[in-house]
N, C-alpha and C positions, 0 to 999 in steps of 0.2 A: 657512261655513254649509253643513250638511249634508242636504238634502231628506232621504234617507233614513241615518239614523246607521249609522255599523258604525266599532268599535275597528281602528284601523290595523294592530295586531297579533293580530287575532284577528275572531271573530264574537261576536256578542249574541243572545241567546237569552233565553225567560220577563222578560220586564218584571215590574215591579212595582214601579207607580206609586203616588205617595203625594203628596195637595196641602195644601202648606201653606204661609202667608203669601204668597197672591199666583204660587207656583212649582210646578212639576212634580218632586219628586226621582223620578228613574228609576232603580231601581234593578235590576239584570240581571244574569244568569248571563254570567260568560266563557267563552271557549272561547277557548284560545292556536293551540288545533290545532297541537300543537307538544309533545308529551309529554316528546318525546327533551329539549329545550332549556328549557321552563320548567314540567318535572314533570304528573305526573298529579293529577285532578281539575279543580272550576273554584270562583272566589271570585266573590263578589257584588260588583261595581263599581258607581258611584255617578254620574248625571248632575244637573245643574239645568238646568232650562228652563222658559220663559215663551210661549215659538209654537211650539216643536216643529223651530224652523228654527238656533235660534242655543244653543249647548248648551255648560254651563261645566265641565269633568269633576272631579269633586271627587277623584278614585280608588278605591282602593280600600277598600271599605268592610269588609267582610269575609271575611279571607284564608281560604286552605284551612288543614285542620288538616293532621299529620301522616298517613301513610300508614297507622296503626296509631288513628289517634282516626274517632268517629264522623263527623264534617263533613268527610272528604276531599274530597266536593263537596258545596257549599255550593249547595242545591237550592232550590226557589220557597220563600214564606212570604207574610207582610205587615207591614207597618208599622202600628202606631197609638200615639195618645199617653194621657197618664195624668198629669195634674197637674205637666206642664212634663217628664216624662220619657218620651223614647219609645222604645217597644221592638218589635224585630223579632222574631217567631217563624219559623223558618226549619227546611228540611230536613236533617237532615245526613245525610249518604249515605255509604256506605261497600259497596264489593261484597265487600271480600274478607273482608265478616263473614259472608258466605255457608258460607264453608269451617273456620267457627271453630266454627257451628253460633250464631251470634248476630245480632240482628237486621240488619238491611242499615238500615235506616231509623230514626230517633225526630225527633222535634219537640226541636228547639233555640232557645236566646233567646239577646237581649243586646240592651245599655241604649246609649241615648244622649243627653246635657243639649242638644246643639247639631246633632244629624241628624248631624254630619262626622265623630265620632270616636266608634268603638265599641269597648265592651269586651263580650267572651262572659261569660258564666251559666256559667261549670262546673260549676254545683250544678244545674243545672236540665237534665233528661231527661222525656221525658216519649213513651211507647212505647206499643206498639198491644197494649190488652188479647187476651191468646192463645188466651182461649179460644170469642171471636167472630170475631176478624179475623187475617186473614194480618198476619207481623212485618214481611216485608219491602215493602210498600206502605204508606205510612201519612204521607204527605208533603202538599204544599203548602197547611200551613194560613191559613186567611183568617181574621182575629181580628176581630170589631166591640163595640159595646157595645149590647147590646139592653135599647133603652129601656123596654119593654113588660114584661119579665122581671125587668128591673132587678139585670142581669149579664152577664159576656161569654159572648160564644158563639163557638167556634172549628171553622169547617167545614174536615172533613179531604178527599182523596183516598185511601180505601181500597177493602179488597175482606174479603168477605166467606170464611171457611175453606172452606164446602161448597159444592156446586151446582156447575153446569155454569162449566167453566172462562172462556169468554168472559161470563158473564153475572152474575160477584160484584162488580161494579164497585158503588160507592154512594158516596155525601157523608155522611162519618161527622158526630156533632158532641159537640161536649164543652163544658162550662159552667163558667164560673170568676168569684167576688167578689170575688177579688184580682190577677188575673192571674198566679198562680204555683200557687196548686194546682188540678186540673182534673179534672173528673169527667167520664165517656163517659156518655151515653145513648144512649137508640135511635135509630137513624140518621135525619141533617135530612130522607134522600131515596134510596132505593133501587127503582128501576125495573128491578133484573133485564134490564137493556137493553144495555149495555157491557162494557167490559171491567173499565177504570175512568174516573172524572172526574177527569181533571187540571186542575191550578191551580182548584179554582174560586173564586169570585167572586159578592158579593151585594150587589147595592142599591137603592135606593128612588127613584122620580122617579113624580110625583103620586100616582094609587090604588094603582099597580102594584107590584109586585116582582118583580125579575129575577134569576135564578141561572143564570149564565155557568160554563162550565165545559168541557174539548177532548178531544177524542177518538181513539186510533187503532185502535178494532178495528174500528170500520163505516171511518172513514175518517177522515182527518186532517183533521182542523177544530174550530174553537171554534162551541159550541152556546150560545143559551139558552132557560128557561124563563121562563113570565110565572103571576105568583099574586096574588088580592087580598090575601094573609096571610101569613106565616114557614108557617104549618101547613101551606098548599099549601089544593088541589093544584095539582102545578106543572104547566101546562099550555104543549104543543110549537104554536109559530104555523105556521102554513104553509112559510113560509120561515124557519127556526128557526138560522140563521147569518148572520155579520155580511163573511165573503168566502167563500174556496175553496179548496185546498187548498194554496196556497200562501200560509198565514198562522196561525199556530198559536199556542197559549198563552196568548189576550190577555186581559188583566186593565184595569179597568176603573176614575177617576178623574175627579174634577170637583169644583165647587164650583156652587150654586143649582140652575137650569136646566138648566146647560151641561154635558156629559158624553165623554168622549174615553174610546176604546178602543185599549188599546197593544199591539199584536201583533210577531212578526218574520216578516219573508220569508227562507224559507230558501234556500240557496245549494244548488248542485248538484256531483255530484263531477265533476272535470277543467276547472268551468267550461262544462261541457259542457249542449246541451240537454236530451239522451240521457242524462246522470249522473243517478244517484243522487240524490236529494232528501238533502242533509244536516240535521244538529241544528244549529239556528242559522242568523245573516245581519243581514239590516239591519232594523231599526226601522222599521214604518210604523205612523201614526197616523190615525184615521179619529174624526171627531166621530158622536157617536151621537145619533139624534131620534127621538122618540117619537110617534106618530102617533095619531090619533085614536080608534083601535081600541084603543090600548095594544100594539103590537109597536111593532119598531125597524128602523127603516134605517140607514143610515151614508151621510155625505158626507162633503169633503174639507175638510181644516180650513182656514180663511180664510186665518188666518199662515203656513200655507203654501204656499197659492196666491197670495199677495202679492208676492212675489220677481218673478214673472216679470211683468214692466213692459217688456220690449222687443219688442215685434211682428218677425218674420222676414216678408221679403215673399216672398209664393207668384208663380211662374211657371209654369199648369198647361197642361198637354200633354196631348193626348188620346191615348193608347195603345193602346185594344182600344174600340170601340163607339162612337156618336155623343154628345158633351156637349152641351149649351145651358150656356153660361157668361154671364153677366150680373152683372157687378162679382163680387162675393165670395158670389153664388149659382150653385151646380152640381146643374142635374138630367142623370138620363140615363134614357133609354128603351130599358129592356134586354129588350124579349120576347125570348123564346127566348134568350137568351144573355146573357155575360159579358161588363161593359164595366168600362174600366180607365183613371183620371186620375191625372197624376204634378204633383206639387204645387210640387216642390221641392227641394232637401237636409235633412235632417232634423238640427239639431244632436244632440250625443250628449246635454244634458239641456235640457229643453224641458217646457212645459204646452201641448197642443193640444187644443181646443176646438172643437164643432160641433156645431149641431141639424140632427137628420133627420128627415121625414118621411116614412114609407113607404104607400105607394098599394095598395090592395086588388092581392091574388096575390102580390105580391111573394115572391120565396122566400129574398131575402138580400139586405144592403147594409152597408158599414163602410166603415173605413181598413183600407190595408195601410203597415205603419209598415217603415223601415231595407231599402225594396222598391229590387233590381236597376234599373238602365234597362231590361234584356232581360226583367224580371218572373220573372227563374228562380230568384228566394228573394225573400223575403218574412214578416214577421208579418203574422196578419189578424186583426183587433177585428172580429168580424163580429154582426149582429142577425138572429135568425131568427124572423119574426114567426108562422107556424107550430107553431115549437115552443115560442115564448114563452121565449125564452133570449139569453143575451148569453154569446159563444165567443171565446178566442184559439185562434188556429189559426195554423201556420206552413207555408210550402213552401221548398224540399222535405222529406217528412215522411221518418223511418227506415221500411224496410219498408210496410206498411200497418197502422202503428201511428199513429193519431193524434194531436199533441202538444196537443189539448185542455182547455181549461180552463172551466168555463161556470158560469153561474147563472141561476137563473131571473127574466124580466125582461116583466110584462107589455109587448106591444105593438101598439098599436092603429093600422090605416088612419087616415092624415091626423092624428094627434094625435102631438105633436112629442117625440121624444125627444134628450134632453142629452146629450152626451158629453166628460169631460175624462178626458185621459189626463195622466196623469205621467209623466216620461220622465227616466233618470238611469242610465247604463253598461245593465248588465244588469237594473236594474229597472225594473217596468212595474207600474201601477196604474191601474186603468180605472173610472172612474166614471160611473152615469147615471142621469140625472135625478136627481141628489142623493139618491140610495136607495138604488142597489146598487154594491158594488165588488167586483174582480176582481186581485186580484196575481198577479204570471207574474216568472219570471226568460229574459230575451230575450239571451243569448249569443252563438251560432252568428254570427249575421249584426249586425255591429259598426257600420254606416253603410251611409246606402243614400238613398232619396226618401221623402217621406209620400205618398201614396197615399189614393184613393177608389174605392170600387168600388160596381158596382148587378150580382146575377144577377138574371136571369129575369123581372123584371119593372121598374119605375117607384121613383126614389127622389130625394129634394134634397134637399142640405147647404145650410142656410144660415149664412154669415157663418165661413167655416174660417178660424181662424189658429192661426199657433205662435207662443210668446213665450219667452225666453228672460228671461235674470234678468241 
């Protein structure tokens, strides 16, 4: 069982999930990282799942083409079905039709009776008309069947030829009776705002409609829109993301109610905290709820917080400032200063749990997670009531360069906020109050103690434990 999936020989990048009878097929870019020994590009690989924890790999579902065909990588699309046959639309990507003077990108298919075994369309191309849209953008179509129109409609990722180079990004769309031949119209949604909308994503749960779709010229993260209509307008909530910037591409599945959002955590180069953010990593999945206003939060999904059924017993030690401990509640009274409780060992993967309370002034309180005895490294889960934010922060940092990650999290004197963290090697998922989450990749420092901290003012954990599975 994998809390968070990653291919043994490789990384997982762009989900694209698809529910049918009961199951989750996940279907994802690979990434061998490995060019020298299994070739350039990457193929769509195949999962099944039912919690998100237990995962049957079917393989590989659709290989790379040759070095000279369009789909040397085989780039996002969707699944949908059509009278017992289901068919992927898919990118095929090729760079070195750069140099040929031919498109880089077209929209690709292929059929499947059983989900498991696919055959390519090689009759079927389908390319970015040239004289509205750039050729070589024109990838991760999303196919549905709109009932209202009474035809499909396919939202692309492109860019528009003219205008300011950061600002052609748009959700093309194009319309098809039979699913094979397709007409462009005027674009679903162009906000002159991006650069472009990758993978996007649309769906329906009661009045609202949402249009999911990621970003990397302002910053990397998935966005969405919320509309009473297809026609729009698509309107930004306040907090118009579902993590941080460590969680990209995530595409969106469910059945009734109930709706899950599939993204990856990406990996860093060397392993490092310091590295590079790479393409690609593990699978995290985050259930999505709808709220009374019609925006969306995200919590953790239940079947995967299920596993961990073994409680770790805490032995906490007061390090830096005074505690009042009272069974498995910890306050501390930190005017003017820094106070510091060591909890424990932290196994390497673990679910930790705690409500806090923070008391007017307060200027900061969390965990410090894989923390030294001497305190001289450390991750910090930290709450700044203040700034209305929720922070990972590490010590020691490079330079005076921050290793920061945050989102914004109301929080209120005396009104109780939730914290579960997920814990697995170098990943970290932080959730609270069942509304906001935070992915981090935690490297550097491999084992250490779980940690509580209170600065500057008044703060109490109640009920902290760690469980393991």
């Amino acid at each position: 069982m994998a809390i968070f999936y990653r291919p043994e020989d490789g990384a997982a990048a762009d989900f694209i999930p698809f529910y049918w009878d009961g199951a989750y097929h996940l279907f994802y870019l690979k990434d061998y990282r490995d060019a020298e020994t299994h070739g350039e590009g990457t193929p769509w690989w195949h999962l099944v799942t039912r919690d998100f924890v237990r995962f049957d790999d079917w393989g590989e579902a659709l290989p790379r083409g040759a070095v000279d065909a369009q789909d040397l990588w085989v780039f996002t699309g969707s699944v949908i079905e059509q009278k017992g046959t289901f068919q992927i639309y898919y990118t095929g990507h090729n760079s070195h039709f750069k140099e040929k003077d031919m498109p880089v990108q077209a929209v690709l298919r292929a059929t499947s009776t059983d989900l498991r075994s696919w055959k390519k369309d090689g009759e079927f191309r389908f390319f970015a008309p040239p004289d509205h849209y750039e050729p070589d953008d024109w990838r991760d179509p999303y196919v549905f069947w709109n009932e209202k129109a009474g035809e499909y409609w396919m939202l692309l990722a492109a860019r528009k030829r003219t205008g300011p180079g950061r600002n052609r990004g748009l959700i093309a769309l194009a319309t098809s009776h039979d699913l094979r031949a397709w007409e462009v119209r005027a674009p679903f949604w162009a906000p002159d705002e991006y650069y472009t909308h990758e993978c996007p994503d649309l769906f329906r749960m009661g009045d609202w409609w949402y249009l999911v779709y990621s970003t990397f010229s302002e910053r990397f993260v998935t966005h969405y829109r919320i509309s009473r209509g297809l026609a729009g307008p698509w309107l930004a909530p306040a907090n118009d993301t579902f993590d941080g910037r460590a969680y990209y591409a995530a595409k969106t599945a469910g059945y009734g109610r109930r709706r899950f959002i599939f993204g990856w955590l990406p990996s860093r180069e060397g392993e490092k905290d310091d590295g590079g953010w790479q393409w690609g990593g593990e699978l995290v999945v985050h259930e999505i709820i709808q709220e009374a206003d019609g925006t969306l939060s995200v919590r953790a999904p239940d079947s995967v917080l299920a596993p961990f059924i073994n409680p770790t017993a805490l032995s906490p030690i007061s390090l830096l400032g005074d505690w009042r401990i009272v069974g498995n509640i910890f306050t501390a009274r930190a005017v003017g200063r820094f106070s510091a409780l060591a909890c424990g060992v932290m196994p390497d993967e673990c679910l930790i749990e705690t409500t806090l309370r923070c008391q007017p002034g307060l200027l900061g309180c969390g965990m410090l997670l894989r923390a030294s005895d001497d305190l001289e490294r450390y991750y910090m889960v930290r709450l700044e009531p203040a700034g209305n934010r929720l922070v990972i922060d590490r010590w020691p940092r490079s330079g005076d360069q921050p290793f920061m990650l945050e989102r914004p999290l109301a929080i209120r004197p005396g009104q109780p906020i939730t914290l579960r963290l997920l814990v697995s090697g170098s990943n970290l998922v932080v959730y609270a109050n069942d509304k906001i989450a935070l992915s981090c990749r935690i490297y550097d420092h491999r084992q250490g103690n779980l940690g509580l901290f209170v600065t500057e003012g008044e703060a109490t954990f109640l009920g902290v434990t760690i469980k393991t599975r």
